[in-house]
LUMGU-261423 format. One record per residue: x, y, z of N, C-alpha, C, O in turn. Coordinates in nm, 2 decimals. Each point is the difference from the previous one (the first is absolute). Example, Ala and Ser with C-alpha at 12.3 -4.5 7.8 and 13.67 -1.06 7.14 Angstrom:
MIKE    n_u    n_v    n_w   ca_u   ca_v   ca_w    c_u    c_v    c_w    o_u    o_v    o_w
MIKE   1.32  -0.57   0.78  -0.09   0.12   0.00   0.09   0.12   0.00   0.10   0.00   0.07
MIKE  -0.14   0.11  -0.14   0.09   0.11   0.00  -0.08   0.11   0.08   0.05   0.11   0.01
END
This chain:
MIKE    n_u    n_v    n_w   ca_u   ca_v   ca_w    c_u    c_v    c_w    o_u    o_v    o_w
MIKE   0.08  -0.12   0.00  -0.08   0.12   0.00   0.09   0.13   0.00   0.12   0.00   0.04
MIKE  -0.19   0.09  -0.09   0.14   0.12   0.04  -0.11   0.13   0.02  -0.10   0.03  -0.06
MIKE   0.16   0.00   0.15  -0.03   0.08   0.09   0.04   0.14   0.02   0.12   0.01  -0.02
MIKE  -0.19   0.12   0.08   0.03   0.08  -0.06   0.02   0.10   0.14  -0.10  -0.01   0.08
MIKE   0.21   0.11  -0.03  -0.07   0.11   0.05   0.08   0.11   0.01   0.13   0.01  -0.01
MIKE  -0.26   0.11   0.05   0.03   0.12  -0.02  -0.02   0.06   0.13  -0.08  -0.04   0.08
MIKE   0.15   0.14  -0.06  -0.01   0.08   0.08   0.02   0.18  -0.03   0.07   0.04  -0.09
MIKE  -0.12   0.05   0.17   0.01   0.13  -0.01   0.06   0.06   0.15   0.01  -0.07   0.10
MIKE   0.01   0.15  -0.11   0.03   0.08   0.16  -0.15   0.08   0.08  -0.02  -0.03   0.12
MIKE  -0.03   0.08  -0.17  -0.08   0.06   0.02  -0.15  -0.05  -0.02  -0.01  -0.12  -0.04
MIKE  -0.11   0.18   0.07  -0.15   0.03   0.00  -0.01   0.03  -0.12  -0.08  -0.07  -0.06
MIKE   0.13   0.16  -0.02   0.02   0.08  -0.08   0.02  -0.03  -0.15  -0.04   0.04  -0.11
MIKE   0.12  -0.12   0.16   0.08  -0.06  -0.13  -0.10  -0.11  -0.02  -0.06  -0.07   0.08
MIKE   0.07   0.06  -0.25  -0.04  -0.14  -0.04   0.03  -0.11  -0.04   0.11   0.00  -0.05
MIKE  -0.16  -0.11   0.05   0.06  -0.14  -0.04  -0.02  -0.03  -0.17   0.09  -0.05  -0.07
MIKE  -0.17   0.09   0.04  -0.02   0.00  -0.10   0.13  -0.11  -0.15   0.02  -0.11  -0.04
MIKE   0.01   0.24   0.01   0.12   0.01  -0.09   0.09  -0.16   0.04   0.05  -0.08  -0.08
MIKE  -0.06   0.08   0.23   0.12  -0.13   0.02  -0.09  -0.14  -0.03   0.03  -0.11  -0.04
MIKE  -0.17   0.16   0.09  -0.04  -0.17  -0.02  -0.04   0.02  -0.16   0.02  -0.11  -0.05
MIKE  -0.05   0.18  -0.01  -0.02  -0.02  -0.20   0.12  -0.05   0.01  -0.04  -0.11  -0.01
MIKE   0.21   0.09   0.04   0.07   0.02  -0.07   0.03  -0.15   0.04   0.04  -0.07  -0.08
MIKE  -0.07   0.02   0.24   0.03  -0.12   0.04  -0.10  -0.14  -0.07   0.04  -0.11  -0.02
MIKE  -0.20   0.18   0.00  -0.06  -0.06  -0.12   0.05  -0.03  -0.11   0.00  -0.11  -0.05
MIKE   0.06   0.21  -0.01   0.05   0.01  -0.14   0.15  -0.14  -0.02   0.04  -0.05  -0.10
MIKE   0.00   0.04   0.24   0.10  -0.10   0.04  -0.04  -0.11   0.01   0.08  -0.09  -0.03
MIKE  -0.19   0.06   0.05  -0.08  -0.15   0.00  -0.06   0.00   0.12  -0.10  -0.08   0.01
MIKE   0.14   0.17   0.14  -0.06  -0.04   0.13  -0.12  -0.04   0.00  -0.07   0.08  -0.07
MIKE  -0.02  -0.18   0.13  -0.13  -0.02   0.05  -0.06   0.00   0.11  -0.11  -0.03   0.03
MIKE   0.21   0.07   0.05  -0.04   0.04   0.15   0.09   0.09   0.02   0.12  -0.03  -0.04
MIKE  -0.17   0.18   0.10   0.04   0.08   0.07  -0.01   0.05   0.09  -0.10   0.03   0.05
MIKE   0.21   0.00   0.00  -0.02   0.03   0.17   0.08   0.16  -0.03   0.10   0.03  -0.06
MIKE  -0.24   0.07   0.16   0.04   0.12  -0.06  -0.02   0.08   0.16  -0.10  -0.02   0.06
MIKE   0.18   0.11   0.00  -0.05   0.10   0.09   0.11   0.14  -0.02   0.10   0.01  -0.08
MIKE  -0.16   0.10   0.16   0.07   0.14   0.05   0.04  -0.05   0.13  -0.06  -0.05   0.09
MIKE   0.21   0.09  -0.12   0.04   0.04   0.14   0.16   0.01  -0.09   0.04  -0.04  -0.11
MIKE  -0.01   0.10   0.23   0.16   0.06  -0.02   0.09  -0.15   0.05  -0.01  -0.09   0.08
MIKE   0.10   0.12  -0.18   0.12  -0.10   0.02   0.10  -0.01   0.05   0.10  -0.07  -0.03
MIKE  -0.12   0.17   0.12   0.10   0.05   0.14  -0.09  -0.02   0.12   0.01   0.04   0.11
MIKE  -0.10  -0.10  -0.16  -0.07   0.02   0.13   0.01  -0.13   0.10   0.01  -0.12  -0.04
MIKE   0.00   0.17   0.19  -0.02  -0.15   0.12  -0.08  -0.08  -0.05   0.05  -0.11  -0.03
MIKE  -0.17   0.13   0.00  -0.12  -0.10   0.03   0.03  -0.08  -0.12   0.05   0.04  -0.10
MIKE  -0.10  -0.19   0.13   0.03  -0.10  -0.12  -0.11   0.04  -0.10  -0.11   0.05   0.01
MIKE   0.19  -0.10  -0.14  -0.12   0.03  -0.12  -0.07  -0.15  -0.01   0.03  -0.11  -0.04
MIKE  -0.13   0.15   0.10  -0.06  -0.15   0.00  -0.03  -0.03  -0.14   0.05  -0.11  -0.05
MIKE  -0.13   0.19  -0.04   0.00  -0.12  -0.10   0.13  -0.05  -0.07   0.00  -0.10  -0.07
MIKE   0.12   0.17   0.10   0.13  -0.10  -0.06   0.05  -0.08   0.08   0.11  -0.05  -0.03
MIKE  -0.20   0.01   0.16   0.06  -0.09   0.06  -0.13  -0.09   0.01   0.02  -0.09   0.09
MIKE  -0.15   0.10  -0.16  -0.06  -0.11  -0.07   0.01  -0.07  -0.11  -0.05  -0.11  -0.02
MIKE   0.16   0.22  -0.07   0.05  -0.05  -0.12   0.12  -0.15   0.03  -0.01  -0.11  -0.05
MIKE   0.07   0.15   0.11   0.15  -0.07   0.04  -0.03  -0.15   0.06   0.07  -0.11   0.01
MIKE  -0.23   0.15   0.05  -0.03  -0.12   0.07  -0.08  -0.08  -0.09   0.01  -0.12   0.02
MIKE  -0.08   0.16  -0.11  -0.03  -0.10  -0.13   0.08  -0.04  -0.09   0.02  -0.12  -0.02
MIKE   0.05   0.20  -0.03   0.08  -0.02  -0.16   0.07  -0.12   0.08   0.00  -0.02   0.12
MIKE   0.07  -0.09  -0.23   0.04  -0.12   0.04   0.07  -0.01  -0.13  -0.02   0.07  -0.10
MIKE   0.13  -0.17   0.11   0.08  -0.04  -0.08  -0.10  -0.04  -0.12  -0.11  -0.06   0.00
MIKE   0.19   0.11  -0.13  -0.01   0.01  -0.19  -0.13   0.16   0.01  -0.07   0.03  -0.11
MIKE   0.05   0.02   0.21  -0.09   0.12  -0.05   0.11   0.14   0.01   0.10   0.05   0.07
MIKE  -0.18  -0.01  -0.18   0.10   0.13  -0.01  -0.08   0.15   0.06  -0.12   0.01   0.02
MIKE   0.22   0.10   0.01  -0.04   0.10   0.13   0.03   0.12  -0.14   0.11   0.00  -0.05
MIKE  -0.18   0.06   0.02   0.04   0.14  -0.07  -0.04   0.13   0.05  -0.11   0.03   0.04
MIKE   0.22   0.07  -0.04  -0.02   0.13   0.04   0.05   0.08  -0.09   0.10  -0.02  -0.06
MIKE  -0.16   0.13   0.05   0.05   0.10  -0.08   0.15   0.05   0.00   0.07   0.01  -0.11
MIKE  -0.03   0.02   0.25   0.11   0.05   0.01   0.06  -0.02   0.14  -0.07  -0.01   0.10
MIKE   0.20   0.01  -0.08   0.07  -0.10   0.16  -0.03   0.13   0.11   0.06  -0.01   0.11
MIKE  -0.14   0.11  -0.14   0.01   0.07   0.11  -0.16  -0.01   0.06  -0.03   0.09   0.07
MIKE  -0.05  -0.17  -0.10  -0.10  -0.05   0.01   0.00  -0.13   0.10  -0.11  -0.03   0.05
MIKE   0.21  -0.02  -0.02   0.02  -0.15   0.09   0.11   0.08   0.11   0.02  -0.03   0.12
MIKE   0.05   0.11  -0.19   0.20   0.03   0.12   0.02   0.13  -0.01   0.02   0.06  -0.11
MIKE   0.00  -0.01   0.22   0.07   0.09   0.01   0.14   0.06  -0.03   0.04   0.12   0.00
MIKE   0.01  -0.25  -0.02   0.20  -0.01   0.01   0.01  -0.09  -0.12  -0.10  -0.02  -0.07
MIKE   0.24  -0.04   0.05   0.04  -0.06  -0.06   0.00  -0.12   0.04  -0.03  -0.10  -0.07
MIKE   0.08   0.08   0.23   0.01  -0.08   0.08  -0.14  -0.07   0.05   0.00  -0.11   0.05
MIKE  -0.11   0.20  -0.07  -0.11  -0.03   0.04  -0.03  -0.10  -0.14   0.00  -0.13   0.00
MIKE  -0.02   0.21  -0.12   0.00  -0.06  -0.14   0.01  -0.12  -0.01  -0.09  -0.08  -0.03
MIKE   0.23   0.05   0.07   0.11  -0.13  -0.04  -0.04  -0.08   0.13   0.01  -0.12  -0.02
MIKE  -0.05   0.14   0.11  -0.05  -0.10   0.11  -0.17  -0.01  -0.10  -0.01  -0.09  -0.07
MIKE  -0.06   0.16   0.09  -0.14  -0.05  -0.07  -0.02  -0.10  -0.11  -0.10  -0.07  -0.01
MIKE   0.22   0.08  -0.08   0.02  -0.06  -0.13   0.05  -0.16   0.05  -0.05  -0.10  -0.04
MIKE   0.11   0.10   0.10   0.06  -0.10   0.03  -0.03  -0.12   0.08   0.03  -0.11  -0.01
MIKE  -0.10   0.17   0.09  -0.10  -0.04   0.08  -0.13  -0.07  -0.07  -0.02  -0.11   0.05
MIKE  -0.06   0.16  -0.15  -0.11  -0.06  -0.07   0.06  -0.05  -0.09  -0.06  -0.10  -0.01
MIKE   0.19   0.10  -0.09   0.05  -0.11  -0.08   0.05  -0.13   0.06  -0.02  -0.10  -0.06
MIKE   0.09   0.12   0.20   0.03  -0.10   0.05  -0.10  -0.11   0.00   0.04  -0.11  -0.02
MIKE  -0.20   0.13   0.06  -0.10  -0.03  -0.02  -0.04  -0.07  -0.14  -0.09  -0.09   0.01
MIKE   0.13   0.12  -0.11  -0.03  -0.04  -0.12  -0.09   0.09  -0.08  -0.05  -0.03  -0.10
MIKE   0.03   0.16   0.18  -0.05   0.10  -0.06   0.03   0.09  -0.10   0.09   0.06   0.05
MIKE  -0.11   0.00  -0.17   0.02   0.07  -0.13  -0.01   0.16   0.07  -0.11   0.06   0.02
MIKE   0.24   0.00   0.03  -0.07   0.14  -0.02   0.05   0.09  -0.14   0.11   0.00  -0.05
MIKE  -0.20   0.06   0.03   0.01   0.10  -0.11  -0.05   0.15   0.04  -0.11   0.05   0.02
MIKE   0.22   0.00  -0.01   0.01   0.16   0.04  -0.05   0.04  -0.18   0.03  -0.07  -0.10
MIKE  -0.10   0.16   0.09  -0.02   0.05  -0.19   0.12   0.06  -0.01   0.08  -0.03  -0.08
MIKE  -0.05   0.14   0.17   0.12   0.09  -0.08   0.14  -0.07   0.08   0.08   0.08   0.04
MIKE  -0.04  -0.23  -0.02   0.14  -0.06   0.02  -0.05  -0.12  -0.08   0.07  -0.06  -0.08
MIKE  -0.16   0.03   0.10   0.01  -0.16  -0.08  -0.05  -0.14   0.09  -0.07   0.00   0.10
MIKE   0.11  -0.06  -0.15  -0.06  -0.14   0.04   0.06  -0.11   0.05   0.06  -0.08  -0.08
MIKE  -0.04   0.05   0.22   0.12  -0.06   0.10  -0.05  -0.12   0.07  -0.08   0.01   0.09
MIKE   0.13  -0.15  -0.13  -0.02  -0.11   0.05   0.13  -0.05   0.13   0.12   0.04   0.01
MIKE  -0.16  -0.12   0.06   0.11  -0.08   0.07   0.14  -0.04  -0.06   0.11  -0.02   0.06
MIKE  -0.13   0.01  -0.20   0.10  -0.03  -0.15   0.07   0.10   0.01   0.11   0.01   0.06
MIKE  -0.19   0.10  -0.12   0.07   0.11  -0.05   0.08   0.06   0.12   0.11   0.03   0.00
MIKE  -0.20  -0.03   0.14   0.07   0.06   0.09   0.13  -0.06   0.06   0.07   0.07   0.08
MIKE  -0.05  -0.17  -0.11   0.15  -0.04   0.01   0.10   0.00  -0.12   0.11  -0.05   0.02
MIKE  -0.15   0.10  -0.14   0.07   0.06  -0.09   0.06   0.15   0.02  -0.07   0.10   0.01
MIKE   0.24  -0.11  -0.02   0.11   0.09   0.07  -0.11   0.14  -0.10  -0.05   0.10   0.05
MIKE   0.04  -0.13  -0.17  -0.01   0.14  -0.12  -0.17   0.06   0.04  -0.03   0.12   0.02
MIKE  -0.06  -0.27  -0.01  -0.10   0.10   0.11  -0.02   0.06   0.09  -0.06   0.10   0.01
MIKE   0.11  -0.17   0.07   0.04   0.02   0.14   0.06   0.21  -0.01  -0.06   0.10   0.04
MIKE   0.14  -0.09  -0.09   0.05   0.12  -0.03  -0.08   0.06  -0.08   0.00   0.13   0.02
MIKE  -0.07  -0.16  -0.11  -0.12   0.06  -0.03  -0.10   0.08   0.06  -0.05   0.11  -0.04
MIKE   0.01  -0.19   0.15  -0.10   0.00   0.11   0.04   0.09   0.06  -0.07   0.09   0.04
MIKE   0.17  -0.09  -0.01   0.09   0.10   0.11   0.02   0.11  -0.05   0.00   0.10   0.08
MIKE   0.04  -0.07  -0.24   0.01   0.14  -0.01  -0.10   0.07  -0.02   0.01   0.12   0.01
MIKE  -0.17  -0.19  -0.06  -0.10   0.06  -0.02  -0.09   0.04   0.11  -0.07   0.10   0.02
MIKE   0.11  -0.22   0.07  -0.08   0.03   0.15   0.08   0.12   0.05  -0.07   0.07   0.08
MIKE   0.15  -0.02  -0.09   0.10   0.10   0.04  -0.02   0.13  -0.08   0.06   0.10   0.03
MIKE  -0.14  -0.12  -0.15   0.01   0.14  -0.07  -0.17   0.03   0.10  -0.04   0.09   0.07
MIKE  -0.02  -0.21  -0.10  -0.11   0.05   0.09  -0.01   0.07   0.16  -0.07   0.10   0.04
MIKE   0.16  -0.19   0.02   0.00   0.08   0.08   0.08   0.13   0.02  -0.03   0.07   0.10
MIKE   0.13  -0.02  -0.18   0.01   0.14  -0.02  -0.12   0.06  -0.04  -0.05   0.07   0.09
MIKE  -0.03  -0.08  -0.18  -0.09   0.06  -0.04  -0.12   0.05   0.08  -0.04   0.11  -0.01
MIKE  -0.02  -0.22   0.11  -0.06   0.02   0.11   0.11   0.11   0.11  -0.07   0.07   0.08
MIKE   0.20  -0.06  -0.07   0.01   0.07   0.10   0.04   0.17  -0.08   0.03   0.10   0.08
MIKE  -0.03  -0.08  -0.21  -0.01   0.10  -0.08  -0.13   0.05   0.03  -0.01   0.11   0.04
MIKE  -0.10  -0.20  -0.07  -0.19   0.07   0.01   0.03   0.08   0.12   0.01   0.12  -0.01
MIKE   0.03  -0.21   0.16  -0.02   0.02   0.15   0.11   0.16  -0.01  -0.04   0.11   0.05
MIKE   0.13  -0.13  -0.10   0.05   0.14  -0.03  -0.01   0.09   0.00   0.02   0.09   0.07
MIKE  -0.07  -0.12  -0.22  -0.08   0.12  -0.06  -0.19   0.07   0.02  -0.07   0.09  -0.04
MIKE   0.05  -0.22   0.16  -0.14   0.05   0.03   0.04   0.07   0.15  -0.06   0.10   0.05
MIKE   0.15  -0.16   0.00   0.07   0.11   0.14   0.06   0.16  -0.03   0.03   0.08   0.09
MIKE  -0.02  -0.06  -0.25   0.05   0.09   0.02  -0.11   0.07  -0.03  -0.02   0.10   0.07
MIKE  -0.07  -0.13  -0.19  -0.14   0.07  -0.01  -0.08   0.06   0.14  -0.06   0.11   0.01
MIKE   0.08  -0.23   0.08  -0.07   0.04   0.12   0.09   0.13   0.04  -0.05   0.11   0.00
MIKE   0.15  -0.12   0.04   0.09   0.11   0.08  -0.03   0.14  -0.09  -0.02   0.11   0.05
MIKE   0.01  -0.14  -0.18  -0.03   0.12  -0.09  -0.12   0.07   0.02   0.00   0.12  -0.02
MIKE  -0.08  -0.19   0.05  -0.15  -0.01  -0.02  -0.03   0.08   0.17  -0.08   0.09   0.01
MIKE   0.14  -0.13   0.08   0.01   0.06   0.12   0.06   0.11   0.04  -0.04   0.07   0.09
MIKE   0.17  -0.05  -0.18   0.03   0.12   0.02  -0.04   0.12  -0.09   0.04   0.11  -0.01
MIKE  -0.13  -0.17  -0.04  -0.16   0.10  -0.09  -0.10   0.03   0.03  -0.08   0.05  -0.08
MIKE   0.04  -0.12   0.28  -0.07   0.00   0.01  -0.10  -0.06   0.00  -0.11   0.04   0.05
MIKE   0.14  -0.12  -0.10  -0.13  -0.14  -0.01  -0.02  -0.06   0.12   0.10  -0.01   0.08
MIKE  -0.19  -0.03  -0.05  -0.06  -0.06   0.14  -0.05  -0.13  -0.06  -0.09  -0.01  -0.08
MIKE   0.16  -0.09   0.13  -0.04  -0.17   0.02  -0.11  -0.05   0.09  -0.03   0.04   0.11
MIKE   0.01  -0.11  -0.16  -0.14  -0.08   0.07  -0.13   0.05   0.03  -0.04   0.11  -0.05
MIKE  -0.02  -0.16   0.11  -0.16   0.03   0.00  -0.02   0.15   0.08   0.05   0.03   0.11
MIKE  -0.15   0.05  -0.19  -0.03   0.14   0.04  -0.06  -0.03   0.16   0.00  -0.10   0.07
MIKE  -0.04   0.20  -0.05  -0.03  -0.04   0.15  -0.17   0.08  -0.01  -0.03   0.09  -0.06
MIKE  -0.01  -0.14   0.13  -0.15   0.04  -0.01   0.00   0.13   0.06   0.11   0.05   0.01
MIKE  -0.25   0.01   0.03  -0.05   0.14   0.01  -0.10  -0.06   0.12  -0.10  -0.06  -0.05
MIKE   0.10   0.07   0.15  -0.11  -0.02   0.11  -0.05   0.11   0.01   0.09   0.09   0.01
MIKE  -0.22  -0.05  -0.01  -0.12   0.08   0.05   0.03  -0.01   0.16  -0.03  -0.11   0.04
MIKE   0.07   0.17   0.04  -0.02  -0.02   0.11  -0.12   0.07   0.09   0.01   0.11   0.04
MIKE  -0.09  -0.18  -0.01  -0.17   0.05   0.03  -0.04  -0.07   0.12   0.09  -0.07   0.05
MIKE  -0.19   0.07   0.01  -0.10  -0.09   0.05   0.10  -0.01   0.15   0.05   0.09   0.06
MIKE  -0.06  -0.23  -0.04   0.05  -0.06   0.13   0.16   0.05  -0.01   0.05   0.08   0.09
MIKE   0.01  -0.13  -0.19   0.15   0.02   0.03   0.01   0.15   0.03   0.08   0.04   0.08
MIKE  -0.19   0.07  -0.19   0.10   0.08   0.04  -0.03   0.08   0.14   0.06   0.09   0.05
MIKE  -0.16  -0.14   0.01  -0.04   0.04   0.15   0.10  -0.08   0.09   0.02   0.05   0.11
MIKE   0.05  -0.15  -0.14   0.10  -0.08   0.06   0.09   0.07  -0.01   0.05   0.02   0.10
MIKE   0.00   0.05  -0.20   0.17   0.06  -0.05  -0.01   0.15   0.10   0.10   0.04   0.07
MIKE  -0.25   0.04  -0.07   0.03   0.10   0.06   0.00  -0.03   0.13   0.09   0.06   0.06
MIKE  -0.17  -0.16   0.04   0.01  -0.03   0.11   0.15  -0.05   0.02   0.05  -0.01   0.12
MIKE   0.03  -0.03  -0.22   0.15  -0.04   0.07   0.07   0.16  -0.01   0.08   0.05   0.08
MIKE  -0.13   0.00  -0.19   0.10   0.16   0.01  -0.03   0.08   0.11   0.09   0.08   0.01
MIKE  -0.19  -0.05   0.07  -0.03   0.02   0.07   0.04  -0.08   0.19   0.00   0.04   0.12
MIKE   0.05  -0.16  -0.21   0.05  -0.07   0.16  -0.07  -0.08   0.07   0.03  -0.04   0.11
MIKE  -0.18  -0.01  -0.19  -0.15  -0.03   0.08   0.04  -0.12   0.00  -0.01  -0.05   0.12
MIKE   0.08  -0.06  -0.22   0.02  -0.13  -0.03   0.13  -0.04  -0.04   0.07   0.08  -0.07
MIKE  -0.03  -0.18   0.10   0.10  -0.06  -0.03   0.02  -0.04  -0.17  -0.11  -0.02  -0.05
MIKE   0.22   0.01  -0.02  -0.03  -0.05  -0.13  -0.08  -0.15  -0.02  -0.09  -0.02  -0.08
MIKE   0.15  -0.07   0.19  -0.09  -0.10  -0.03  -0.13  -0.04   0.05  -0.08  -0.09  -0.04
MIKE   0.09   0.18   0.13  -0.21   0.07   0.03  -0.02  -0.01  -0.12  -0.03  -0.10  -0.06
MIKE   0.05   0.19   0.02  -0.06   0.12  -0.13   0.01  -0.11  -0.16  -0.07   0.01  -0.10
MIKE   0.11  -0.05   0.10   0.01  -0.15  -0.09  -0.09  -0.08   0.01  -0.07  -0.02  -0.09
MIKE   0.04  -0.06   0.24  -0.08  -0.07  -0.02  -0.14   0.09  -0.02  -0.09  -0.04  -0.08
MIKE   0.07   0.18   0.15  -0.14   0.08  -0.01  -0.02   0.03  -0.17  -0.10   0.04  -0.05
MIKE   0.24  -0.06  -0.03  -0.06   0.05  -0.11   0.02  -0.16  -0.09  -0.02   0.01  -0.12
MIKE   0.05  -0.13   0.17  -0.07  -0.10  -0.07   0.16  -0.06  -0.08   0.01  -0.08  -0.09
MIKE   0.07   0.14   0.13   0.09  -0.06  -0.12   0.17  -0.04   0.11   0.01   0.01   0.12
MIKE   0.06  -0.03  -0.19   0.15  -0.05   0.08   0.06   0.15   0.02  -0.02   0.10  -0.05
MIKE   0.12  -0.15   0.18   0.06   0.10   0.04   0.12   0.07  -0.12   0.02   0.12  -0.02
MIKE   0.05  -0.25  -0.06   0.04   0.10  -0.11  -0.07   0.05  -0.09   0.05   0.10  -0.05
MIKE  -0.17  -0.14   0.02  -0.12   0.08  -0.10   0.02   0.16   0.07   0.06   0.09  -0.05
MIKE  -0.14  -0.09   0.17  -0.01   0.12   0.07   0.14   0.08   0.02  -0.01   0.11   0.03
MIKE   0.13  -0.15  -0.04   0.11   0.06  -0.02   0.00   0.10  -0.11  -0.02   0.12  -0.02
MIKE   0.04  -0.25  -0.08  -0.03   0.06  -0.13  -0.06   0.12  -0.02   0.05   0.10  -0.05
MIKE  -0.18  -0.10   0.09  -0.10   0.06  -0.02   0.03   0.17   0.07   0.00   0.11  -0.07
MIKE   0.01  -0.12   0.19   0.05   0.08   0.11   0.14   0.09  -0.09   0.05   0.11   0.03
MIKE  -0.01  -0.18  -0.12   0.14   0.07  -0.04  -0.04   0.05  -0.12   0.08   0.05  -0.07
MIKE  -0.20  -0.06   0.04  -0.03   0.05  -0.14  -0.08   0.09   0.01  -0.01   0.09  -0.08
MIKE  -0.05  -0.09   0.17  -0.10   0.14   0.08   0.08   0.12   0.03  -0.03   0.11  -0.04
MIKE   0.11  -0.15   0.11   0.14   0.10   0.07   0.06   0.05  -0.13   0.05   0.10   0.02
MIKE  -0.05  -0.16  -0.17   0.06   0.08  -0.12  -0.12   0.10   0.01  -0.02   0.10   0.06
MIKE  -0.05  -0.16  -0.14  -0.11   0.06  -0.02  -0.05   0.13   0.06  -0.08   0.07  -0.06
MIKE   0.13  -0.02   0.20  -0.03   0.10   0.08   0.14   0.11   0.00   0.00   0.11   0.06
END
């Protein structure tokens, strides 16, 4: 059987493009999610993949920065499922069996292509670090905007009874229904506001 998968970094990003292209390869099962490939948490569906595929099925991915990080990571993953009797086929390195991987000229193959990739991955990481610092020293603000509270009703009879001295903040939190850092928050956004 040969088998297929893709991955993206992001919510954002799509799968699309990689599985037409792992179709276009012959895959008939694909195993596809988002998540970043620096990330702790295990990618479970490639570690449902690993736990099916079985010796004479083949594994296809688009490209080796999709399974590794490293070179080292690469060359352990590769070797690891060929030892198995497994076919992996990276599209942009090629097509690497247990055979070939103990052949001296693929073997060095493997290694210099896994190695242009991973320069290339740490050129993106680079060049998207430097955009950010650019991007920051222009002013740009990262991550989620921050809301706009109305402050009315209970809290804000709560906020004036603390400015005033009548209640404690965590009085005045539970009287206005929400957590003591809510009412923090809140309390520090009123105090602009005046």
């Amino acid at each position: 059987m040969i088998y297929g998968y893709a991955r993206v970094s992001t919510n954002k990003q799509e799968l699309d493009i990689q599985v037409n292209t792992l179709k276009e390869k012959g895959a008939t099962k694909i195993y596809k999610e988002k998540i970043s490939g620096s990330a702790k948490a295990d990618r479970k569906e490639l570690n449902k993949l690993l736990k099916e595929i079985k010796a004479g099925d083949t594994l296809v991915v688009t490209k080796a920065d999709r399974i590794a990080r490293s070179l080292t990571q690469l060359e352990k993953f590769v070797l690891d499922l060929t030892s198995r009797g497994v076919t992996v086929h990276i599209i942009n390195m090629g097509l690497f069996t247990a055979e070939s991987m103990e052949n001296a000229i693929t073997k060095l193959l493997f290694q210099v292509l896994g190695s242009f990739a991973e320069f290339e991955r740490n050129m993106i990481l680079e060049r998207t670090q430097e955009g950010i610092k650019n991007a920051r020293d222009n002013g740009v603000k990262f991550g989620r905007k921050s809301k706009k509270y109305e402050i009315e009703g209970a809290l804000l009879h709560a906020i004036e009874e603390v400015e005033v001295g009548k209640m404690s903040q965590p009085e005045a939190a539970e009287f206005a229904g929400c957590s003591v850092a809510t009412f923090k928050r809140r309390l520090k956004e009123y105090r602009k506001q005046k």
